[in-house]
C-alpha positions in Angstrom: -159.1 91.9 -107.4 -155.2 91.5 -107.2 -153.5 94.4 -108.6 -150.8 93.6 -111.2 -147.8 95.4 -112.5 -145.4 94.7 -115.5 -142.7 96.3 -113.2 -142.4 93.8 -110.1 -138.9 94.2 -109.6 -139.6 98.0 -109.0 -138.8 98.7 -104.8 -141.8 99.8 -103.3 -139.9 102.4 -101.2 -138.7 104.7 -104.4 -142.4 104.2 -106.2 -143.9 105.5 -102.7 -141.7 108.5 -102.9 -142.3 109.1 -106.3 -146.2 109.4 -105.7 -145.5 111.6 -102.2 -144.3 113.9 -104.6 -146.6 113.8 -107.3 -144.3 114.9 -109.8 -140.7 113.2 -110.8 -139.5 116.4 -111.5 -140.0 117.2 -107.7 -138.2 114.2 -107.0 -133.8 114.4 -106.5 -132.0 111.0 -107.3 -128.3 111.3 -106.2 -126.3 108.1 -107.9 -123.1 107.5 -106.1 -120.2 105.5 -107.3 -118.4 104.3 -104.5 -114.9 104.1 -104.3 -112.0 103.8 -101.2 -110.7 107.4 -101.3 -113.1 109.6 -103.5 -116.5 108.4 -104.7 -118.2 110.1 -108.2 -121.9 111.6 -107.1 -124.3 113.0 -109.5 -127.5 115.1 -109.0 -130.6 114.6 -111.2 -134.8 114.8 -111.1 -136.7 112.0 -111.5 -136.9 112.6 -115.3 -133.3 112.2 -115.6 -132.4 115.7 -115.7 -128.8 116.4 -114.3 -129.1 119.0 -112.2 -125.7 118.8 -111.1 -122.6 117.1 -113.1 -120.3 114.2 -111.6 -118.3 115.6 -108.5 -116.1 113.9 -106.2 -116.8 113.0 -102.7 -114.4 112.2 -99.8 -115.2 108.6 -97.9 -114.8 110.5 -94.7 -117.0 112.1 -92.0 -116.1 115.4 -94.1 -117.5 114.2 -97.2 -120.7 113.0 -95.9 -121.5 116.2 -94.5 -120.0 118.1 -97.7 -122.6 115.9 -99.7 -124.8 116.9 -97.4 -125.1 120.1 -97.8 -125.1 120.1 -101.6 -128.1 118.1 -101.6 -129.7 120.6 -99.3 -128.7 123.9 -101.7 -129.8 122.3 -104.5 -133.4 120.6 -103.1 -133.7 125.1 -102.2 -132.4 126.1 -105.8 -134.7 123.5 -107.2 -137.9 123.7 -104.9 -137.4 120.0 -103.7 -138.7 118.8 -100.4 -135.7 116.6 -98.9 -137.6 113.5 -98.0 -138.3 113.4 -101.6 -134.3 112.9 -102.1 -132.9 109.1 -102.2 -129.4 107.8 -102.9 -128.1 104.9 -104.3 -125.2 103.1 -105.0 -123.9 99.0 -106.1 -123.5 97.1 -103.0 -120.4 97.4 -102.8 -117.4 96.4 -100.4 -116.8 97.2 -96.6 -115.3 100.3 -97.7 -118.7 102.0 -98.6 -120.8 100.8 -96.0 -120.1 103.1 -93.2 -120.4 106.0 -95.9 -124.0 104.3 -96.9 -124.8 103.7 -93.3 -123.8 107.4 -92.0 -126.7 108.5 -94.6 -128.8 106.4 -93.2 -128.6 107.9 -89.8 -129.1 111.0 -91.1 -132.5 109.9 -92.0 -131.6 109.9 -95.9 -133.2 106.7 -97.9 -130.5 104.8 -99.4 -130.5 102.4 -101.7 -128.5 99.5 -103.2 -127.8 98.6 -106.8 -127.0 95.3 -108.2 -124.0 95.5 -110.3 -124.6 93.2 -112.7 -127.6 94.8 -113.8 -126.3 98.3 -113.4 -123.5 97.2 -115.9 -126.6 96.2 -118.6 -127.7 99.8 -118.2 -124.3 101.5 -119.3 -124.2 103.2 -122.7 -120.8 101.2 -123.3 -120.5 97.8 -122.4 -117.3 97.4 -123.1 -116.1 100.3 -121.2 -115.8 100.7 -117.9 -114.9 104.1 -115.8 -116.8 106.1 -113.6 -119.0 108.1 -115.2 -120.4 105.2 -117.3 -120.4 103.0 -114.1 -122.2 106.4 -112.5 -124.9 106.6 -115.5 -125.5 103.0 -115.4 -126.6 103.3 -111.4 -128.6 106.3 -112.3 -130.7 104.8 -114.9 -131.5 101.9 -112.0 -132.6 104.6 -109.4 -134.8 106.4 -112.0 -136.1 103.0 -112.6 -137.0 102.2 -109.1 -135.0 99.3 -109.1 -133.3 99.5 -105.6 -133.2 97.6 -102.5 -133.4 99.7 -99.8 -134.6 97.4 -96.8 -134.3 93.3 -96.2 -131.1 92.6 -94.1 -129.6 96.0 -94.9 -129.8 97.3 -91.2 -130.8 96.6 -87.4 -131.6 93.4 -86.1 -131.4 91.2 -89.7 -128.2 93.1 -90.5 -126.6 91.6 -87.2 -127.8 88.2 -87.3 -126.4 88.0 -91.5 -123.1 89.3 -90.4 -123.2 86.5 -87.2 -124.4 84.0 -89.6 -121.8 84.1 -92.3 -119.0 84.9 -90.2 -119.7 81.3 -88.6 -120.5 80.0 -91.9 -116.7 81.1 -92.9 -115.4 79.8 -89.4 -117.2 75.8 -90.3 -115.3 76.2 -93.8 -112.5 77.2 -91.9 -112.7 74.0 -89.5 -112.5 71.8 -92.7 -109.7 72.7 -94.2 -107.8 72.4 -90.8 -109.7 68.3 -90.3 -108.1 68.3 -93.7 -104.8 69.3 -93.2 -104.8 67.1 -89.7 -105.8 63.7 -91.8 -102.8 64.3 -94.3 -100.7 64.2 -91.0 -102.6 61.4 -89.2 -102.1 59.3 -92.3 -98.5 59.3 -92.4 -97.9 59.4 -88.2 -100.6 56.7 -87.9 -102.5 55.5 -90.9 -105.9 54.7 -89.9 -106.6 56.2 -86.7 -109.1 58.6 -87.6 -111.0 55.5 -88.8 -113.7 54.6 -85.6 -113.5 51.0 -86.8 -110.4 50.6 -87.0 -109.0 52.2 -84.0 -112.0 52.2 -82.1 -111.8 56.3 -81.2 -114.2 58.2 -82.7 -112.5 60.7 -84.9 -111.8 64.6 -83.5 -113.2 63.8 -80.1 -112.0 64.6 -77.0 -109.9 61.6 -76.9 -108.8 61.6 -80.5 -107.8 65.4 -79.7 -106.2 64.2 -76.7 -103.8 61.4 -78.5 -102.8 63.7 -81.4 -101.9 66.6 -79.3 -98.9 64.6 -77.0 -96.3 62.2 -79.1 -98.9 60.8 -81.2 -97.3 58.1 -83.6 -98.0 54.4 -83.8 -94.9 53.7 -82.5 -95.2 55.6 -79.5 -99.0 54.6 -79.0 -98.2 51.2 -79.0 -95.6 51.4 -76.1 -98.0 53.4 -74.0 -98.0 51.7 -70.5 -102.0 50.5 -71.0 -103.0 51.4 -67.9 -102.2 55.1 -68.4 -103.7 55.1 -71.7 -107.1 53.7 -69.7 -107.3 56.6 -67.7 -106.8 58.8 -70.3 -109.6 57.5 -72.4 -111.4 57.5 -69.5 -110.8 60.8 -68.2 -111.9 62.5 -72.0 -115.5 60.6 -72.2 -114.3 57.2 -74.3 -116.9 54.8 -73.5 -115.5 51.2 -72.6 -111.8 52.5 -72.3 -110.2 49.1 -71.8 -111.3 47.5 -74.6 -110.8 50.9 -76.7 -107.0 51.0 -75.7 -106.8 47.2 -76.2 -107.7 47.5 -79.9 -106.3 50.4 -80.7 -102.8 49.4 -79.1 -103.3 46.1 -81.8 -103.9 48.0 -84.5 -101.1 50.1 -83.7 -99.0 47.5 -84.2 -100.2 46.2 -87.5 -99.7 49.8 -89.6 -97.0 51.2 -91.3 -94.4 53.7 -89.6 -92.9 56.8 -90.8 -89.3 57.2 -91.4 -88.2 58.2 -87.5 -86.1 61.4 -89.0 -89.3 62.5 -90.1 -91.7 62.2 -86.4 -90.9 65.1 -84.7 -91.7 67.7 -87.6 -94.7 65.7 -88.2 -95.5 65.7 -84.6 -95.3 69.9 -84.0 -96.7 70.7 -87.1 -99.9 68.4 -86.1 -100.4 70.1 -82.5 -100.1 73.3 -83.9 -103.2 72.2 -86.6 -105.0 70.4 -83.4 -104.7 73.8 -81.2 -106.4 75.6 -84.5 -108.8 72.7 -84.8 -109.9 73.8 -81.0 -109.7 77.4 -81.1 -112.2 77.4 -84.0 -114.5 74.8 -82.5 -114.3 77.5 -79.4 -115.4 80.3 -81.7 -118.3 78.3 -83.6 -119.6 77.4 -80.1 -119.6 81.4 -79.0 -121.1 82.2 -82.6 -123.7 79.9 -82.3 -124.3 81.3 -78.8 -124.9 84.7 -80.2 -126.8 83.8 -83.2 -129.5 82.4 -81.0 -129.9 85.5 -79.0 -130.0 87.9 -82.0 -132.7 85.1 -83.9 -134.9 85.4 -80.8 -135.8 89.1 -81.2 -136.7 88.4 -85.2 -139.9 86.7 -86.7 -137.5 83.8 -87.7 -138.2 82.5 -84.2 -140.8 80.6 -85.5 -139.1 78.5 -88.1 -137.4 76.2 -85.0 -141.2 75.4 -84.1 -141.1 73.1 -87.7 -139.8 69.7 -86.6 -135.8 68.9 -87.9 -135.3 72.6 -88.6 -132.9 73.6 -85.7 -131.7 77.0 -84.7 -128.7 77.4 -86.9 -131.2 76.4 -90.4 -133.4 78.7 -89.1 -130.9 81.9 -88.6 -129.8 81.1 -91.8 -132.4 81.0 -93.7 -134.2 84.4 -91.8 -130.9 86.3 -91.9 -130.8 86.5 -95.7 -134.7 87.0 -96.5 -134.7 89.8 -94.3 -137.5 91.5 -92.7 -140.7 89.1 -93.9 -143.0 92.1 -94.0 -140.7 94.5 -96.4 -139.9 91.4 -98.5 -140.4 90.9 -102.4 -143.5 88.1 -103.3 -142.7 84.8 -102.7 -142.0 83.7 -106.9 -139.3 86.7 -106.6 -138.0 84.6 -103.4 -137.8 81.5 -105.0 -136.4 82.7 -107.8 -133.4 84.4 -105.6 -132.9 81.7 -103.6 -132.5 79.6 -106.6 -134.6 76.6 -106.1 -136.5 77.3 -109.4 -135.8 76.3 -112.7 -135.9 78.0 -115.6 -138.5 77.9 -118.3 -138.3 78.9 -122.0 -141.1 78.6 -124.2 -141.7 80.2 -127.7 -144.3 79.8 -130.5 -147.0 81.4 -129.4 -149.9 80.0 -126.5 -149.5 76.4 -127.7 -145.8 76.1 -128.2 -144.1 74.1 -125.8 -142.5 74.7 -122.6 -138.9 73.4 -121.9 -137.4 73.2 -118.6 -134.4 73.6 -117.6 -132.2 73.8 -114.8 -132.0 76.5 -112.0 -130.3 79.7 -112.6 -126.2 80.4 -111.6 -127.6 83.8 -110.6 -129.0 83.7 -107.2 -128.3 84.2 -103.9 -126.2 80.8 -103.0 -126.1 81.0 -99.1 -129.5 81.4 -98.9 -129.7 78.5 -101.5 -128.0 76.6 -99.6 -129.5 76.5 -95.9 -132.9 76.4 -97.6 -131.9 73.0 -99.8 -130.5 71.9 -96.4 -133.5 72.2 -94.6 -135.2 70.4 -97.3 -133.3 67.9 -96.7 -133.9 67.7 -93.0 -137.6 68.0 -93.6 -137.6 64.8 -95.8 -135.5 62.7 -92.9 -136.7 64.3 -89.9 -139.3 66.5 -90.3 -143.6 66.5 -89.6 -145.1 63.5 -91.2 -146.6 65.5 -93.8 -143.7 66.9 -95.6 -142.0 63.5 -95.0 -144.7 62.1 -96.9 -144.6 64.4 -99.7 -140.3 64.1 -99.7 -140.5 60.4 -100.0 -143.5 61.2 -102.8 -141.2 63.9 -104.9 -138.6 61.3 -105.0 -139.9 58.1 -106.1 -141.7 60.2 -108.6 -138.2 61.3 -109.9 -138.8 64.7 -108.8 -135.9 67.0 -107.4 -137.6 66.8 -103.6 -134.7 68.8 -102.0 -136.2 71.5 -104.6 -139.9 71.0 -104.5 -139.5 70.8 -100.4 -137.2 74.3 -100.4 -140.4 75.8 -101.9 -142.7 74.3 -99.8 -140.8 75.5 -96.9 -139.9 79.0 -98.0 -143.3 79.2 -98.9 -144.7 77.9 -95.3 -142.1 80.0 -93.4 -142.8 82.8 -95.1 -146.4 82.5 -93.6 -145.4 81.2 -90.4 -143.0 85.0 -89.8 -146.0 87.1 -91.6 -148.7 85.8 -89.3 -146.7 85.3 -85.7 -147.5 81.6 -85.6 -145.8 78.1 -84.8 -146.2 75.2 -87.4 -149.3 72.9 -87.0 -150.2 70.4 -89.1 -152.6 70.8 -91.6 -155.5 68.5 -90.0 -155.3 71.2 -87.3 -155.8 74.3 -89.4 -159.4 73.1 -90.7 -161.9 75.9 -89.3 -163.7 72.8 -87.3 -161.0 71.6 -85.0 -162.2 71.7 -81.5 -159.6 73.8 -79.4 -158.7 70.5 -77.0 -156.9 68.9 -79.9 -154.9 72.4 -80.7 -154.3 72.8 -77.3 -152.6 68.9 -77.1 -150.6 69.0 -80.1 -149.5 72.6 -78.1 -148.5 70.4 -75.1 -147.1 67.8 -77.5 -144.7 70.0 -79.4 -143.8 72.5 -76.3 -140.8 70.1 -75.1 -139.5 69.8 -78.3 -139.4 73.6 -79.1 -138.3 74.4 -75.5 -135.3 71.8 -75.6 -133.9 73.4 -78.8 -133.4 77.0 -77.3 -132.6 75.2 -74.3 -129.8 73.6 -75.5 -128.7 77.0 -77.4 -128.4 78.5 -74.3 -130.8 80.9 -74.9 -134.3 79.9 -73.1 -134.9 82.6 -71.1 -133.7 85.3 -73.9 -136.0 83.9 -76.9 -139.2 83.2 -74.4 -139.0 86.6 -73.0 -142.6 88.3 -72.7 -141.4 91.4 -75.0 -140.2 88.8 -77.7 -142.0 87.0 -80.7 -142.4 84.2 -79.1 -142.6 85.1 -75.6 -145.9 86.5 -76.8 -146.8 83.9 -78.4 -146.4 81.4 -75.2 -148.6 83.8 -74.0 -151.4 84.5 -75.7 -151.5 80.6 -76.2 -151.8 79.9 -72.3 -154.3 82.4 -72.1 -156.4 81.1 -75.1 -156.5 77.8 -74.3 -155.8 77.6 -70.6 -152.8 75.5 -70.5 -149.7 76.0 -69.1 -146.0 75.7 -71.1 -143.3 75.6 -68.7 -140.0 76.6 -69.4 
């Protein structure tokens, strides 16, 4: 039978310390309260006790070993083994991490708060300094309520930090599109419009044009020949009858004030160099997120039909390590995609639903919904079928998919597997048909990783699924060729 808890929020690495040592008093919580120059620590047992008042801390190499060292006189003045000592802290900002992290290295458990419930836990809520912030983190640890492992270090730690940094770089890339169509529509009103001008908008050619005396004036007096080759030269299909029309439609738009073309001019080359830097640096990011995704479980997501490398390193660097994470409703729940439900009156009162929580964890929100999405256009036929159900039944499919999925990719990471369908996963399939929908799906799978750059790395033997490809051949004799 399932064991249940009321206390499923507790983190299962402070309860296993507690019951290693058998009694909380035997147990040393040490709250911190970071801060940029000096943070406030605090000693106490697992009953609360303080064992030591609030003391300041240096954020330097000198302070982590000062702290230390305290911890160590007083685990011998108190009779405390020292792997039965964890810290804690709110996540904070960059300044604390390499304080948290040096810990961490130094084989102390350390884990983080959330500061909006630490806050609940204060004895004033009103007020605010250190000490109460101090207390407030301390009732948390004594409460196991901690997280001390998804995406807080090695592998998942790298691929979040890739992953949002590129996130930030595409937001980045729209606000410069942005500022280059405010230009465009006063140096030439509707060029970044494909049917009007016939060049497709920020492509090489459209890059091209706005980089060297773009106006309409000046494209229309463009010897047509030259502007042929051009278009030609930067991948415009059909090049004549692209500079044709858009030399026409050059003519038919209004013109800026002349006084005004030459500031308008530098200040758009200057956006269209930005435009390509960051292009440059989503390309490299995107390089390097494939490589760190191949070493993680989240491998196996780009085996699901429409869910591409990116979805999938988004998506496995904010769960976090699959094994060490929290029950899937928890998941749901931080991801968002679940509404909420009140219902009072006792067992036969009724239930209202509502709509999702502010509270959650929006990135991860977000390239789960997107995924959805992808699923219900592009994905297997199954979860096609049950998108196009979900939404003709008025149902919020992007919602009821993101659970579907979280909940199949959850599996999918656990267990070490690629998608199949489900007609496949029935105990009496004969291996031939696994072993063909294996051959089916490898060109699919291989081409995404291929095209990431990063074949060789993600199929390596040592790798998830390198091993995979392998046991696979092996089991069913077949042969999946890079």
């Amino acid at each position: 039978m399932k064991k249940r808890n009321i206390y499923v929020h507790q983190s299962q690495e402070l309860l296993g310390l507690f019951e290693q040592a058998g009694n909380s008093a035997k147990v040393m919580c040490v709250p911190i309260d970071y801060a940029k120059k000096d943070h406030v620590v605090m000693f106490c047992n697992g009953h609360g006790d303080i064992l030591r008042k609030p003391f300041p801390v240096k954020n330097t190499p000198e302070g982590v070993s000062y702290l230390i060292e305290q911890v160590s006189r007083s685990c011998r003045y108190h009779r405390i083994t020292p792997s039965h000592v964890y810290f804690g802290g709110e996540d904070g900002g960059s300044y604390a991490e390499n304080f948290a992290n040096t810990l961490r290295t130094e084989g102390w458990l350390v884990a983080g708060v959330n500061a909006h419930d630490a806050k609940k836990q204060r004895e004033n809520i009103q007020a605010s300094t250190d000490r109460l912030d101090l207390m407030g983190i301390a009732r948390m640890l004594l409460n196991r309520r901690g997280n001390c492992c998804p995406a807080q270090s090695g592998v998942y730690r790298n691929l979040r930090t890739l992953v949002r940094h590129r996130r930030k770089l595409v937001v980045m890339t729209t606000e410069v599109r942005n500022r280059i169509h405010t230009i465009v529509d006063r140096l030439f009103p509707g060029f970044l419009s494909e049917r009007k001008s016939s060049i497709t908008p920020f492509s090489k050619s459209s890059l091209w044009l706005m980089e060297n005396r773009f106006s309409a004036p000046q494209i229309r007096r463009r010897k047509r020949q030259t502007l042929i080759e051009a278009l030609r030269r930067n991948g415009t299909p059909k090049p004549d009858q692209a500079a044709s029309k858009l030399q026409e439609y050059a003519a038919r738009v209004l013109n800026t004030p002349a006084e005004y073309v030459a500031t308008l001019q530098l200040s758009l080359s200057q956006h269209v160099k930005h435009y390509r830097c960051l292009q440059e640096n989503i390309e490299q990011m995107e390089k390097e997120i494939a490589v760190w995704l191949a070493q993680t479980q989240g491998v196996f997501l780009t085996s699901v039909r429409g869910i591409g490398i990116i979805l999938a390193a988004g998506v496995t660097a904010e769960i976090g390590e699959p094994t060490m994470q929290k029950p899937l409703n928890n998941l749901t729940s931080y991801a968002g995609i679940i509404p909420r439900i009140t219902q009072t009156g006792g067992p036969e009162g009724q239930v209202y639903t509502g709509k999702v929580a502010k509270r959650s964890n929006r990135i991860l929100k977000d390239y789960i919904v997107q995924s959805a999405s992808h699923l219900g256009l592009h994905g297997p036929d199954e979860l096609m079928a049950d998108y196009k159900r979900r939404d003709a039944t008025r149902q919020h499919a992007d919602f009821g998919i993101a659970r579907r999925y979280l909940r199949m990719g959850m599996c999918l990471m656990k267990t070490s597997q690629v998608y199949i369908p489900g007609r496949l996963r029935k105990s009496d399939v004969k291996p031939e048909e696994r072993a063909g929908y294996y051959l089916m799906s490898w060109p699919y799978l291989r081409d995404k990783w291929r095209k990431a750059g990063a074949l060789n790395t993600a199929f390596e033997q040592t790798r998830p699924l390198g091993k995979w490809r392998d046991m696979v051949q092996r089991i069913y004799d077949i042969k999946l060729m890079l």
